[in-house]
Each structure stands twice: as structure tokens, then as C-alpha cells.
N, C-alpha and C positions, 0 to 999 in steps of 0.2 A: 504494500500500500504506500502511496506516494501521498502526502498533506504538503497544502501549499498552503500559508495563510502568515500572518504578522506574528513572530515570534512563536512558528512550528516547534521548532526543537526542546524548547522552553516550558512547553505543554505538553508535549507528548512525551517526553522525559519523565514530568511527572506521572502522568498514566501509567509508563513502563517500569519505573518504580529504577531502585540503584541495580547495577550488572550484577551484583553477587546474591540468588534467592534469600539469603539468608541473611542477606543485609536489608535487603527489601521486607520481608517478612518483619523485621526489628522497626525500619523507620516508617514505611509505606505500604502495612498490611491489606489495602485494597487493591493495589497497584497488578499489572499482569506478571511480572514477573514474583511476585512474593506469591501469588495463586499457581501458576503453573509451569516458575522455574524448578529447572531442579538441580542444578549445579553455576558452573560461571560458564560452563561450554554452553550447555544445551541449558539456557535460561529465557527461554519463550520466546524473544523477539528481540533483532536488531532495531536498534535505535542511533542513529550518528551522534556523536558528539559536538560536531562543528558546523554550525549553519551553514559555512563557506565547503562541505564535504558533500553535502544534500544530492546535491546535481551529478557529481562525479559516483556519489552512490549509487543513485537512482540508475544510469546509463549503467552499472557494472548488473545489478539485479534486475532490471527490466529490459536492457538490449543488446548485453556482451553474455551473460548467460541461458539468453534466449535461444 
């Protein structure tokens, strides 16, 4: 899923809760990754870090591994 909108990363960050389930589950028990992470590998969903990364992510997961 691609979100375009004024301070994306800012918000869906929070949604996705911190990288480590088990840190999410401590600060962000609603978050997607404290529900159905389950390590730091496989912890539910990528989320970029760098607003300036967004674009270059997006082309790697929707039209270089297409």
C-alpha cells in the first residue's frame, strides 16, 4: 500500500507501532505491529523511515519486484 498525504510517514508510523513487536506491544499496544508482529524480521509490515525514501521504496515494491 502506497499513502500519499501531508506528513505520511508520521502517521502511519504510528499505526505501525516501533520495529521490535515487543517494543510495540510495551509503548503502542494497538499498533499493527505489537498485534501481529512476531519478531524484528517478520514484524507485520514495512514502514520507511525517511519521507525522502517513500518514492524510491514504492518503485522497489510496486515496479522492480513486479
Amino acid at each position: 500500500m502506497e499513502i500519499r498525504q501531508e506528513d505520511s510517514v508520521a502517521g502511519l508510523r504510528k499505526l505501525v507501532g516501533p520495529h521490535d513487536p515487543y517494543e510495540a506491544k510495551q509503548l503502542n499496544p494497538q499498533s499493527l505491529r505489537a498485534t501481529y508482529g512476531v519478531n524484528r524480521v517478520m514484524n507485520a509490515v514495512h514502514c520507511t523511515d525517511l519521507a525522502e525514501d517513500g518514492p524510491l521504496e514504492c518503485e522497489y515494491f510496486f515496479t522492480i519486484l513486479n
